[in-house]
Z-matrix of the N, CA and C atoms (Angstrom, degrees):
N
C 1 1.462
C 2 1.516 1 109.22
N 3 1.659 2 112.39 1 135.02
C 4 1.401 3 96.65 2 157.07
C 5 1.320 4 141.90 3 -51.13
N 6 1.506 5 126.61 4 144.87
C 7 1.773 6 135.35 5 -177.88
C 8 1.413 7 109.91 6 -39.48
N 9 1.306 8 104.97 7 -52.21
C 10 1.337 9 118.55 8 -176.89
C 11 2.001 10 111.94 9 -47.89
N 12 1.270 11 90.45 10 -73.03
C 13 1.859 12 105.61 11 173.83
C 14 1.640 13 107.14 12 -38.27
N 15 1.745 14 121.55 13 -54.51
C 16 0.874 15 112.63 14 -169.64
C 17 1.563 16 144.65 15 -87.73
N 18 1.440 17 85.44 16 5.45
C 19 1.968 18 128.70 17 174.79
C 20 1.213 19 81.14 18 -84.24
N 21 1.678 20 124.97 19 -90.75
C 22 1.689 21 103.21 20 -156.82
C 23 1.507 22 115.72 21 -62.93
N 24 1.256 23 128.36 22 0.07
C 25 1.668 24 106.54 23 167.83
C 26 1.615 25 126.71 24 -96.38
N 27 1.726 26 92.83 25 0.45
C 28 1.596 27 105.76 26 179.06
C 29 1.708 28 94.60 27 -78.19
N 30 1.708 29 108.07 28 -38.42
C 31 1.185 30 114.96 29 -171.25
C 32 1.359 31 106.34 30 -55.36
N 33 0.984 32 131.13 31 -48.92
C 34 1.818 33 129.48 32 -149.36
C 35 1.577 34 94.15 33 -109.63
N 36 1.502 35 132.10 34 -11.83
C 37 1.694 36 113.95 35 141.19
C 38 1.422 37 127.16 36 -60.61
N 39 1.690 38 121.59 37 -22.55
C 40 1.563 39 126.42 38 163.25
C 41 1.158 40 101.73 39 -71.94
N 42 0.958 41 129.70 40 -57.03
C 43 1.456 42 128.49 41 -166.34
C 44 1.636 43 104.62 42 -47.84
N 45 1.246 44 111.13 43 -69.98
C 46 1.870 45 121.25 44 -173.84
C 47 1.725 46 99.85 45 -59.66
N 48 1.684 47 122.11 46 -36.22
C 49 1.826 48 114.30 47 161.51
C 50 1.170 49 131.21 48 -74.51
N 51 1.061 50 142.35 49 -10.15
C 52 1.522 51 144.54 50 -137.45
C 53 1.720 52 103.33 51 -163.69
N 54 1.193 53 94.13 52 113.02
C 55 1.693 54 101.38 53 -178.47
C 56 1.854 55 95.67 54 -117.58
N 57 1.299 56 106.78 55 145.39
C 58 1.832 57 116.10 56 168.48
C 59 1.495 58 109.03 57 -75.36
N 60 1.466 59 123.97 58 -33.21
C 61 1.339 60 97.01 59 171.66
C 62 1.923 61 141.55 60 -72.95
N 63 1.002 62 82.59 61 -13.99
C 64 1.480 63 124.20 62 161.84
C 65 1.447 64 128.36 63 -73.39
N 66 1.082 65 119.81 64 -31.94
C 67 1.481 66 124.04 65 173.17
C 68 1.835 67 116.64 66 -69.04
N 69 1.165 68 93.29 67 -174.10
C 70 2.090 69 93.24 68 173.44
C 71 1.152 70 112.07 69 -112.83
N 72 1.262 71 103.38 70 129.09
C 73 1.115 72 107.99 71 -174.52
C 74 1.219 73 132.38 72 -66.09
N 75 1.274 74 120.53 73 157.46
C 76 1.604 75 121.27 74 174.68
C 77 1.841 76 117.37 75 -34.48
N 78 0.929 77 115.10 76 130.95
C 79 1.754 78 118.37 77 161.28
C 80 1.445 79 105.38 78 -54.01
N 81 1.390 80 93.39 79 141.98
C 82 1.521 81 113.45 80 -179.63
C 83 1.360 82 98.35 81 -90.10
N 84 1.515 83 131.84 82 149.80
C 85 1.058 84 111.32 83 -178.96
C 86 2.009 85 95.08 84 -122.23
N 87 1.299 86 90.76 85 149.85
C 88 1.405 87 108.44 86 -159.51
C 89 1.561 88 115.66 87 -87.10
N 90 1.842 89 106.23 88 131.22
C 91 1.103 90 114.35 89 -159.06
C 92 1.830 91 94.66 90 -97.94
N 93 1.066 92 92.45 91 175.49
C 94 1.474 93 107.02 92 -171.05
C 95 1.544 94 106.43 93 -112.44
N 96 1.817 95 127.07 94 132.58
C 97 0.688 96 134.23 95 -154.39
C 98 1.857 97 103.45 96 -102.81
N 99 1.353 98 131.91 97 137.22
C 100 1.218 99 110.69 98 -153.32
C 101 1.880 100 107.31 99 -152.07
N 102 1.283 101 109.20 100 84.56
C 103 1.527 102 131.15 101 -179.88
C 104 1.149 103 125.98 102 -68.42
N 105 1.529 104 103.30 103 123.82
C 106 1.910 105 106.64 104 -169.03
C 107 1.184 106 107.75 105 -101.52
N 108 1.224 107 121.77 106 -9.62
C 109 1.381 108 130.57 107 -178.62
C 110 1.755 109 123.56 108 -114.63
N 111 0.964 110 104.15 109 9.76
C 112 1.787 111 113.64 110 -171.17
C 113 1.634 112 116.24 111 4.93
N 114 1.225 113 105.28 112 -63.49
C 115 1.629 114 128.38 113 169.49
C 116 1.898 115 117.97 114 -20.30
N 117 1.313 116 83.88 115 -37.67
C 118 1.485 117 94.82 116 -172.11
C 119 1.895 118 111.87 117 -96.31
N 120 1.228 119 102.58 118 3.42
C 121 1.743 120 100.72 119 158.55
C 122 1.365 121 94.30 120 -112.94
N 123 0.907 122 141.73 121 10.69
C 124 1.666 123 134.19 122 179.71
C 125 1.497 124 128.55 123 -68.61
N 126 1.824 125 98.10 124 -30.15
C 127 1.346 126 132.40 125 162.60
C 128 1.951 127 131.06 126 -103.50
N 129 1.027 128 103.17 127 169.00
C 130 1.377 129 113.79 128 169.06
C 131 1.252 130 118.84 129 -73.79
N 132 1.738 131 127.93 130 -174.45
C 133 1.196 132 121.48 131 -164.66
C 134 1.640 133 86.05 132 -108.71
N 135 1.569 134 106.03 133 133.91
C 136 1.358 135 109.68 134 176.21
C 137 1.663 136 131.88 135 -102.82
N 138 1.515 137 150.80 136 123.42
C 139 0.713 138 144.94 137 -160.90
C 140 1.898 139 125.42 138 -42.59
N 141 1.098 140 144.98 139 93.75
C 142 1.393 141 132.44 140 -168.28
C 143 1.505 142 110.31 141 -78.10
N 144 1.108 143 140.63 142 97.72
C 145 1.236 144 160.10 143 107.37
C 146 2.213 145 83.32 144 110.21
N 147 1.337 146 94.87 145 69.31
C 148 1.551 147 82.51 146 176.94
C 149 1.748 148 138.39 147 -72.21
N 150 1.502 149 97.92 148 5.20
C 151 1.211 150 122.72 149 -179.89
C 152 1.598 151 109.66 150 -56.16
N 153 1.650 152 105.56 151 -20.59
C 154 1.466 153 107.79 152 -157.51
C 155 1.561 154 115.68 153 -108.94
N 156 1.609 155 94.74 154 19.44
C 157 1.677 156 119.84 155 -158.02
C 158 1.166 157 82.31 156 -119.06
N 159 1.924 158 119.25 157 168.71
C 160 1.186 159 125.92 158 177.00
C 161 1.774 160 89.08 159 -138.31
N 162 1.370 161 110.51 160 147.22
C 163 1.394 162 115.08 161 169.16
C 164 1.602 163 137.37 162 -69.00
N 165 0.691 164 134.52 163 159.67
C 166 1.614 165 122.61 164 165.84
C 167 1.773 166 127.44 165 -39.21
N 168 1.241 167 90.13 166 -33.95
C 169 1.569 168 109.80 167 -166.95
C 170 2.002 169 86.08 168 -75.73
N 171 1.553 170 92.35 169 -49.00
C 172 1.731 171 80.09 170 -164.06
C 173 1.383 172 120.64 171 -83.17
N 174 1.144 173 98.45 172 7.84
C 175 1.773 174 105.51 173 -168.57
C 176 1.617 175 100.17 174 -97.23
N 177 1.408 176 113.63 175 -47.20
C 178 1.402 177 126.46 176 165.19
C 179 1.837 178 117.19 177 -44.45
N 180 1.457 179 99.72 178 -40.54
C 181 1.717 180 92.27 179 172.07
C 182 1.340 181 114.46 180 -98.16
N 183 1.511 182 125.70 181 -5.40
C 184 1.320 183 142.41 182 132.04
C 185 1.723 184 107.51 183 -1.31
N 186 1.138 185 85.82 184 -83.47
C 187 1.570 186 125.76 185 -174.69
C 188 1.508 187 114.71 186 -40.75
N 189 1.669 188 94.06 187 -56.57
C 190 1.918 189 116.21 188 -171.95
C 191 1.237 190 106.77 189 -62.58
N 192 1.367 191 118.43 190 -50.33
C 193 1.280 192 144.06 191 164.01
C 194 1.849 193 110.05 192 -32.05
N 195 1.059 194 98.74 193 -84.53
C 196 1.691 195 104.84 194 177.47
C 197 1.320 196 126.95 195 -60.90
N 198 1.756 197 120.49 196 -15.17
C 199 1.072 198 121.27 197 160.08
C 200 1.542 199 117.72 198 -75.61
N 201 1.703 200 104.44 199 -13.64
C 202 1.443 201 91.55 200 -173.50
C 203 1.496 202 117.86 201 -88.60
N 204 1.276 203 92.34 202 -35.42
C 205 1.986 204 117.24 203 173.09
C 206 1.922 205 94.50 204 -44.99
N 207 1.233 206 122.01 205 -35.76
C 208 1.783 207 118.94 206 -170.18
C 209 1.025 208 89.92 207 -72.97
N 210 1.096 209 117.09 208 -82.12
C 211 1.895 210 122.83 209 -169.97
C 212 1.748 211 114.81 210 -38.54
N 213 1.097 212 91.48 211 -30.90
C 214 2.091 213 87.60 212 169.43
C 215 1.668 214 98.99 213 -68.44
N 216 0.766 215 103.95 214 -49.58
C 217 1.528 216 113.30 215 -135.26
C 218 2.055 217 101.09 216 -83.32
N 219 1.144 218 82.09 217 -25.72
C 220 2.258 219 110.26 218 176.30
C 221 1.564 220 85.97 219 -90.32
N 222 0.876 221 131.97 220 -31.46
C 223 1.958 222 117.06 221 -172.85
C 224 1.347 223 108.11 222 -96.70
N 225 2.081 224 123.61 223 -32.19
C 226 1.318 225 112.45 224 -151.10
C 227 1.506 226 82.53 225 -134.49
N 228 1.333 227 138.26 226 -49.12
C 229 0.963 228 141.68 227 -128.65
C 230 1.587 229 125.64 228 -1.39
N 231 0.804 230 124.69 229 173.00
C 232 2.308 231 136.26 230 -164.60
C 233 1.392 232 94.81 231 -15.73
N 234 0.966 233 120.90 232 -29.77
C 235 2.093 234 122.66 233 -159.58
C 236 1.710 235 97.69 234 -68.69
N 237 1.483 236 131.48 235 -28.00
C 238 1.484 237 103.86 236 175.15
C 239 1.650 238 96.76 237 -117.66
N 240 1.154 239 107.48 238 30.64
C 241 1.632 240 89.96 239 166.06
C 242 1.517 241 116.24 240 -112.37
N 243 1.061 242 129.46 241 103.24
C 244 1.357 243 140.77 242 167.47
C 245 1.723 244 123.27 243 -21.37
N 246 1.311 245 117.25 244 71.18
C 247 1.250 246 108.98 245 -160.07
C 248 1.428 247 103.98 246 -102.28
N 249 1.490 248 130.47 247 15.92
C 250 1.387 249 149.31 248 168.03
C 251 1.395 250 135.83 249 157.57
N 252 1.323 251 134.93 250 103.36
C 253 0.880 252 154.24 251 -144.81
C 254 1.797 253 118.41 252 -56.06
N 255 1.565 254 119.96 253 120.88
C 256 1.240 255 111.12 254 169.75
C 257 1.903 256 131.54 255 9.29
N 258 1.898 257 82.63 256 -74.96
C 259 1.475 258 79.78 257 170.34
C 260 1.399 259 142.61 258 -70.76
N 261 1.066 260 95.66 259 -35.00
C 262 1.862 261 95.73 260 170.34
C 263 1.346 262 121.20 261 -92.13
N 264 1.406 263 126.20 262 3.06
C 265 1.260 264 128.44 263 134.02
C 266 1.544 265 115.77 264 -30.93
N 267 1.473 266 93.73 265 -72.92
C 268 1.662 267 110.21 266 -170.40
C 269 1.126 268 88.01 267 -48.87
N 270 1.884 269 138.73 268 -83.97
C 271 0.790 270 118.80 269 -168.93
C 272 1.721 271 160.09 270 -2.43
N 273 1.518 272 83.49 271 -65.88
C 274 1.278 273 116.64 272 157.06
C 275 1.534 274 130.12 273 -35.98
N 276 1.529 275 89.87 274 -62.51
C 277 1.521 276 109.52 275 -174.70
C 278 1.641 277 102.36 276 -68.44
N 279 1.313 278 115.18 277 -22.24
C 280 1.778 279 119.82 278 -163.00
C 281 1.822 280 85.86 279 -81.02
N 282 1.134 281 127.18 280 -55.43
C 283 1.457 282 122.41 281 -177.28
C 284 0.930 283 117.40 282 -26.13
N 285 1.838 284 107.43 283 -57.75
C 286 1.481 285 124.05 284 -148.84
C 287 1.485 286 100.33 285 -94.20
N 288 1.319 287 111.31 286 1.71
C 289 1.645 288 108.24 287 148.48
C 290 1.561 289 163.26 288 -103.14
N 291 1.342 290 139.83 289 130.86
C 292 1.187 291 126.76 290 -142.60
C 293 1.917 292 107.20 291 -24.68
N 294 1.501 293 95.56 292 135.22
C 295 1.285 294 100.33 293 -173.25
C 296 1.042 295 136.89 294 96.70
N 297 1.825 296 113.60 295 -35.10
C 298 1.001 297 142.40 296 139.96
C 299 1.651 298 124.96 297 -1.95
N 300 1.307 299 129.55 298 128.85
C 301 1.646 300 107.10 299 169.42
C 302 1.564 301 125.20 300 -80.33
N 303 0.919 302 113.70 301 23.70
C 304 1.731 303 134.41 302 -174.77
C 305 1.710 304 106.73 303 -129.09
N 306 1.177 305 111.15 304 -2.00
C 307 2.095 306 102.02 305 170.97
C 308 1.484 307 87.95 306 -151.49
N 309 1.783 308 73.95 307 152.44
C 310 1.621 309 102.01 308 178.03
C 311 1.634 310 82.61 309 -152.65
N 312 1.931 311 93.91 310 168.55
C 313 1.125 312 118.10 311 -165.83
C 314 1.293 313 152.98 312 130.53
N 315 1.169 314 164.25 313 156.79
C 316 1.610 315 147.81 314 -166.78
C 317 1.676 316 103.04 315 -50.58
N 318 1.532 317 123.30 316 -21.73
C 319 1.098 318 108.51 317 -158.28
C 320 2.249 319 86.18 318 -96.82
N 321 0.722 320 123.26 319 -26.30
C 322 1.630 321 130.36 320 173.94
C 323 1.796 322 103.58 321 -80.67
N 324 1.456 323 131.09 322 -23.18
C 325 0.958 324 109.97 323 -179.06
C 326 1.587 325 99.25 324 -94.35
N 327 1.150 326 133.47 325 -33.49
C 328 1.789 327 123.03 326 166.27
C 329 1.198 328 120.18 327 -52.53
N 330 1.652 329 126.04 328 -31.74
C 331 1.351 330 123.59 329 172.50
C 332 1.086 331 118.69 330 -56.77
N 333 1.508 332 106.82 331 -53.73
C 334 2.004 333 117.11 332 175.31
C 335 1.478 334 95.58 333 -62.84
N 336 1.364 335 146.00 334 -7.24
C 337 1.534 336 106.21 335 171.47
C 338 1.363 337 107.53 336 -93.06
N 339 1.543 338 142.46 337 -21.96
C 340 0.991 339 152.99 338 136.41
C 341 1.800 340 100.42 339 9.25
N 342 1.803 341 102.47 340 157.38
C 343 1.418 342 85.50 341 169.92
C 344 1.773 343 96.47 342 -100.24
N 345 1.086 344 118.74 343 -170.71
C 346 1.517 345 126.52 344 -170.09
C 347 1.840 346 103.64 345 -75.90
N 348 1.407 347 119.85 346 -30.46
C 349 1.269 348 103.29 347 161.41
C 350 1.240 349 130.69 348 -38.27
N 351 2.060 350 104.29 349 -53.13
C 352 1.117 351 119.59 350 -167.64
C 353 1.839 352 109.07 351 -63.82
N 354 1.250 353 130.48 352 -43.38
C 355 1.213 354 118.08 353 176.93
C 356 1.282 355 116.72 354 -82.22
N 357 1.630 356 131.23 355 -9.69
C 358 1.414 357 110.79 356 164.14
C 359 1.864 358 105.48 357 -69.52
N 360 1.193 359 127.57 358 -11.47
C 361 1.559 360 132.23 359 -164.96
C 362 1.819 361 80.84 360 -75.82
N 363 1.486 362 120.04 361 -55.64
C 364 1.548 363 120.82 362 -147.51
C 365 1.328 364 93.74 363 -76.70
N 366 1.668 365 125.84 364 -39.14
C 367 1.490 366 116.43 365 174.30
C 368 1.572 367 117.64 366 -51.74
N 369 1.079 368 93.66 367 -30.49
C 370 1.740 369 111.41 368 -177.15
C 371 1.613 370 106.18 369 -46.71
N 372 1.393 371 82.75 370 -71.66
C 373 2.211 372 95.66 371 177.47
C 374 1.384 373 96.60 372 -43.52
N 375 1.114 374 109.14 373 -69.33
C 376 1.549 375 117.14 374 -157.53
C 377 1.979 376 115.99 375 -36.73
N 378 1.902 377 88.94 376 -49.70
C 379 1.489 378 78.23 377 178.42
C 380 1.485 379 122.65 378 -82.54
N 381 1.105 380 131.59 379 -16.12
C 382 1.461 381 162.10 380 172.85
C 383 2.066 382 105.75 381 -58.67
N 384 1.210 383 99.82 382 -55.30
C 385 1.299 384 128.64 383 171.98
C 386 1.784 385 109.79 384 -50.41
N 387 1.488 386 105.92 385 -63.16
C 388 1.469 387 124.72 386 178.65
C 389 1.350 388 109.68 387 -58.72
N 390 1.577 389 117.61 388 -36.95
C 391 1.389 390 99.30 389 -176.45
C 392 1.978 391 109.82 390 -85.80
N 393 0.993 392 129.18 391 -37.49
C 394 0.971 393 155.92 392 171.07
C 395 1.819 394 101.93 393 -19.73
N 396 2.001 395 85.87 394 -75.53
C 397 1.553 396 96.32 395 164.83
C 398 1.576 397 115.47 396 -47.46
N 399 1.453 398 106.35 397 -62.13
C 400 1.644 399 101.81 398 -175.20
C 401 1.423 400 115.35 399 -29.92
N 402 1.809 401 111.59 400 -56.71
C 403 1.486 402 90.44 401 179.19
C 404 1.613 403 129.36 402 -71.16
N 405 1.178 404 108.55 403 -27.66
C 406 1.517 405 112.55 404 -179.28
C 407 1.272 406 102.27 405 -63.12
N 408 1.305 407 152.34 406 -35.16
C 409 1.492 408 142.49 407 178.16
C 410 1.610 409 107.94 408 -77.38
N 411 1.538 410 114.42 409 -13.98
C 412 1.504 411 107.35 410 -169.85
C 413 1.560 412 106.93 411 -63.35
N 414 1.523 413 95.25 412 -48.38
C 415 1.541 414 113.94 413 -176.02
C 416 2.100 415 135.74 414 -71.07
N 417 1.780 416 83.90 415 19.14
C 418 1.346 417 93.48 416 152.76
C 419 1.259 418 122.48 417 -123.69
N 420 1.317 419 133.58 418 162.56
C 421 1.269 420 111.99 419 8.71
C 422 1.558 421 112.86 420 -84.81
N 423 1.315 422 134.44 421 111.51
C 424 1.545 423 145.19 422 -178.99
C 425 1.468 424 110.79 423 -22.90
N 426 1.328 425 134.62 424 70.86
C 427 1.348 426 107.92 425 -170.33
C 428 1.399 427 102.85 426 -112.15
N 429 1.517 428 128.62 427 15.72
C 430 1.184 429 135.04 428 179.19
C 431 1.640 430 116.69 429 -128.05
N 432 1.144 431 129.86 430 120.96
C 433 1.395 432 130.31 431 176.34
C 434 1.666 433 104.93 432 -31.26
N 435 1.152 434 116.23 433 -19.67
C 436 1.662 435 115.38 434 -167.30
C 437 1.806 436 90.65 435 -95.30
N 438 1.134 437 138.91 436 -37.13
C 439 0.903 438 138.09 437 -168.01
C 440 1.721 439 108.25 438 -92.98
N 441 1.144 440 115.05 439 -30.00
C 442 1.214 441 113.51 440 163.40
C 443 1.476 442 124.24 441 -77.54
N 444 0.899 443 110.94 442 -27.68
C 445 2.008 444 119.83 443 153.40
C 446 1.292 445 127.95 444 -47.31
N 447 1.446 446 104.11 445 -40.39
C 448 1.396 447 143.85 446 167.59
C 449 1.668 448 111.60 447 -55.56
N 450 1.218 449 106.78 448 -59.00
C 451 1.336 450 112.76 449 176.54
C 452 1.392 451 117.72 450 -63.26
N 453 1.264 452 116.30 451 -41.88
C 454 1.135 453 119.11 452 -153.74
C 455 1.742 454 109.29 453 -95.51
N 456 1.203 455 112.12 454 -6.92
C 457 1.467 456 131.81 455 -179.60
C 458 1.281 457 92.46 456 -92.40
N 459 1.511 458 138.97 457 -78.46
C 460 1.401 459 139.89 458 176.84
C 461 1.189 460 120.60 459 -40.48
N 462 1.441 461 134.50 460 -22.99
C 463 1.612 462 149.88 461 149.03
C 464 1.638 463 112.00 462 -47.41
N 465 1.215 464 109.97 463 -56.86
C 466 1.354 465 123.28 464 -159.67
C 467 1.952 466 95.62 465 -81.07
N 468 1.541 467 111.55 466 -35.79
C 469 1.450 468 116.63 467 -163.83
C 470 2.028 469 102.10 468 -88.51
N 471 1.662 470 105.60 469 -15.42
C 472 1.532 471 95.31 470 177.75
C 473 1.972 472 98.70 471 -94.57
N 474 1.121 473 101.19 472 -9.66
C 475 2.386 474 100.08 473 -167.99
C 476 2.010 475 82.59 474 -88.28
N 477 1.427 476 135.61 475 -8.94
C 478 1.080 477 132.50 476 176.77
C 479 1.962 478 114.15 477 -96.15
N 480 1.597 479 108.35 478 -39.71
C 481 1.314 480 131.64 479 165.01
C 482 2.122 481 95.38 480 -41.15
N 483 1.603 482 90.63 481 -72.02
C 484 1.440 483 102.13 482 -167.55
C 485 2.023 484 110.42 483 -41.36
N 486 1.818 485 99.55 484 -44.35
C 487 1.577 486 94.61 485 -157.61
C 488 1.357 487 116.37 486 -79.33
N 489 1.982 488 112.86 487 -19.47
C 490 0.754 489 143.76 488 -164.68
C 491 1.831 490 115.25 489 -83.17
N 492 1.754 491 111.60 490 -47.94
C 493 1.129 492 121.05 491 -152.37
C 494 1.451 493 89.85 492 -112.12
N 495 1.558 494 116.64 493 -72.08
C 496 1.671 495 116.78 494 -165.75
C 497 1.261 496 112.53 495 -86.05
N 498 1.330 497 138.47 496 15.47
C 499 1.431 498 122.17 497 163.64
C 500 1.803 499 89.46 498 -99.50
N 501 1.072 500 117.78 499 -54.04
C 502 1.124 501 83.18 500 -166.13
C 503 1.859 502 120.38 501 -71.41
N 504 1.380 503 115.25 502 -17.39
C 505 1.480 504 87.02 503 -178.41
C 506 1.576 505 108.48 504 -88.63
N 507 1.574 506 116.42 505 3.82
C 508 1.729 507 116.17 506 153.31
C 509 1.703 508 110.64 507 -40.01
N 510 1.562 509 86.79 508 -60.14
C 511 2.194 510 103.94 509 -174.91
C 512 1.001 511 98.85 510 -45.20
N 513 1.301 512 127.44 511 -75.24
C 514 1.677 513 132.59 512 172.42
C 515 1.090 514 117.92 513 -6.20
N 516 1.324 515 102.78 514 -90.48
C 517 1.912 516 116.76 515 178.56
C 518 1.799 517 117.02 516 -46.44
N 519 0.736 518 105.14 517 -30.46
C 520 1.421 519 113.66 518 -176.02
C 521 1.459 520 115.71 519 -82.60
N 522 1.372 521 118.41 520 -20.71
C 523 1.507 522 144.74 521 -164.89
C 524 1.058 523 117.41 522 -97.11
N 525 1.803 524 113.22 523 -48.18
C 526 1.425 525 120.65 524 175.33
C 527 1.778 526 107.75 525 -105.47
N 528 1.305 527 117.78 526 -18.96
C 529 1.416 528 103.08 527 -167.48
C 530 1.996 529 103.48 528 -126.84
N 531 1.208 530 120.85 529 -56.79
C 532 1.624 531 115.42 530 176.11
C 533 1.294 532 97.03 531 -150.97
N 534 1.643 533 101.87 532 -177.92
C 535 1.365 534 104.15 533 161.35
C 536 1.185 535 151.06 534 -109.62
N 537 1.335 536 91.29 535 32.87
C 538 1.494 537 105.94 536 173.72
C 539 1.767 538 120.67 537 -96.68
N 540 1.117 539 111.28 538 27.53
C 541 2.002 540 118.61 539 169.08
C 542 0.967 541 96.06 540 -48.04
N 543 1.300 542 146.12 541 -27.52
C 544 1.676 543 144.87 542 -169.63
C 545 1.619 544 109.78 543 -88.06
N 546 1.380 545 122.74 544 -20.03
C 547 1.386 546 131.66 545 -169.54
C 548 1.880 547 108.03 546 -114.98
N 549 1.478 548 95.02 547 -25.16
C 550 1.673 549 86.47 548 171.67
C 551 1.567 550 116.35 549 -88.84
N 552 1.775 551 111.81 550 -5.73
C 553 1.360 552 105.61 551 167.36
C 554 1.675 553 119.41 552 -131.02
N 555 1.839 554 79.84 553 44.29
C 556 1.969 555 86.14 554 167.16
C 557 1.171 556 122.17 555 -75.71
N 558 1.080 557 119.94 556 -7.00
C 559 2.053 558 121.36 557 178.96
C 560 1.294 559 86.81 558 -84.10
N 561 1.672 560 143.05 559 -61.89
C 562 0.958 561 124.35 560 -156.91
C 563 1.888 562 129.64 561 -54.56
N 564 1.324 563 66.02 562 -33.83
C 565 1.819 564 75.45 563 -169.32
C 566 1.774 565 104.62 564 -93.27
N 567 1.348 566 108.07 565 4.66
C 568 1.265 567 112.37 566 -177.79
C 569 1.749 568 96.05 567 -87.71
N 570 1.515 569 104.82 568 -44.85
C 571 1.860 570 111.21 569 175.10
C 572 1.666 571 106.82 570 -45.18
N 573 1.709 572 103.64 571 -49.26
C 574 1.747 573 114.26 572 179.77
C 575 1.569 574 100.09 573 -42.58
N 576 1.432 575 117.89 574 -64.87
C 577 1.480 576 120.54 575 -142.76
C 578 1.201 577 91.03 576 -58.44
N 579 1.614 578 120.26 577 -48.48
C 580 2.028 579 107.78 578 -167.83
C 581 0.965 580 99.01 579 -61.22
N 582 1.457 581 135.66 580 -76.38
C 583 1.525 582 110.03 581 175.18
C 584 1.445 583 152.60 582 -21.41
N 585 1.139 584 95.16 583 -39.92
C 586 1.540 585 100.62 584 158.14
C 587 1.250 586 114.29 585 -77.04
N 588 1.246 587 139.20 586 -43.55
C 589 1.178 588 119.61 587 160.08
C 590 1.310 589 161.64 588 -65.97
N 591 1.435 590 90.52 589 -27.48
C 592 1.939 591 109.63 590 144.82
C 593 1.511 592 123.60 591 -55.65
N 594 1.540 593 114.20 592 -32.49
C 595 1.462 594 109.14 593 164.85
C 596 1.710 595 110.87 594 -78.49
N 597 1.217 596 120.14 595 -43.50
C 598 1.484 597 111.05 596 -171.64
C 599 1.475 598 101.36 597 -46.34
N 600 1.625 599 121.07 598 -58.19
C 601 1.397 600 135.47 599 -155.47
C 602 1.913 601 97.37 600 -56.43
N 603 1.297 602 109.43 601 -36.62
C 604 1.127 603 114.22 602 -168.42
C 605 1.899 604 98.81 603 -71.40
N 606 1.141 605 104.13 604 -64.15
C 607 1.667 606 115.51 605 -179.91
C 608 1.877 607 89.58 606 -20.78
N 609 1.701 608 103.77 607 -63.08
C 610 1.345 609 89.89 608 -145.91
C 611 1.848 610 115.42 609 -88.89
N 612 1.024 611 96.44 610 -7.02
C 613 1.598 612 101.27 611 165.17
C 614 1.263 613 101.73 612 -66.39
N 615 1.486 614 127.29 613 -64.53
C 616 1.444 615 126.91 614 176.11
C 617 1.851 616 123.29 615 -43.63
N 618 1.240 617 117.22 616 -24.24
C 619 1.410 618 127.17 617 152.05
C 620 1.578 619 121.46 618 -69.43
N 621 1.130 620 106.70 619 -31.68
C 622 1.542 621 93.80 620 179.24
C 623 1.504 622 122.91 621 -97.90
N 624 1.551 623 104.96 622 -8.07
C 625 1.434 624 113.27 623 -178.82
C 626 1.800 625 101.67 624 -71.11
């Protein structure tokens, strides 16, 4: 056969054997790797300040730890832990009232013009008042039908305290001496309003649950 003929039929047997996607590919040709710091493979890998790491062991009681603090706190929470006693509660609360050694102010200087009847009457509320509150705050958070009975009796027995005790000796004071009966028993009824509003808030979370 002619050269010619037998070149193109060698050609078009590669062609029908030999596919390019299939073949190997070209060599990559190899780059050179190039360190500015040498010094720093010279050594091992060194610890960075591990003081500030916690171990397995401690992370695990980490854990034990904080699961246990939930479960107190989901079963009992603040309501049986004694974080100050009846009396120095009251105490407390007696300071932080007109007259008190912890307030001063327009509402302590109308009391002192009062005659001295009139502020043993307001100490009166006050301590009467304090215990009242004490129990109504004992009984949250309500997580027991007994404690929610609780609440809701001490709610109903301080909005009776209020209609019963401090409006009228507000009328009083205001009647026989100035007019401010409304300003010498703004703490009191200021103690009322959170209360009342910690129970409403409660009412209505308890409605929507």
């Amino acid at each position: 056969a002619p050269p010619e003929k037998e070149i193109t039929t060698r050609k078009r047997l590669n062609e029908k054997t030999e596919y390019d996607d299939l073949g190997a590919p070209e060599p990559k040709k190899p780059t050179q790797l190039n360190l500015s710091r040498m010094e720093r493979y010279f050594t091992g890998p060194t610890p960075a300040a591990s003081q500030d790491y916690l171990t397995q062991d401690e992370l695990k009681l980490s854990r034990v730890n904080l699961q246990s603090e939930l479960e107190t706190w989901a079963n009992f929470g603040q309501r049986n832990q004694t974080l100050l006693s009846s009396a120095n509660a009251v105490q407390v609360l007696g300071e932080l009232c007109p007259g008190g050694s912890m307030m001063s102010g327009r509402q302590d200087a109308l009391a002192e013009q009062c005659p001295v009847s009139v502020q043993a009457d307001l100490r009166q509320l006050y301590s009467s008042l304090c215990e009242l509150i004490r129990h109504f705050w004992s009984s949250f958070p309500p997580t027991t039908p007994e404690l929610q009975e609780k609440a809701k009796k001490m709610y109903e027995t301080l909005q009776k305290f209020q209609t019963m005790k401090v409006r009228p000796f507000e009328k009083d004071v205001e009647r026989r001496y100035s007019a401010g009966g409304g300003l010498i028993t703004q703490h009191i009824n200021s103690m009322l309003d959170a209360a009342y509003r910690k129970y409403t808030t409660w009412q209505s979370r308890k409605q929507k649950a």
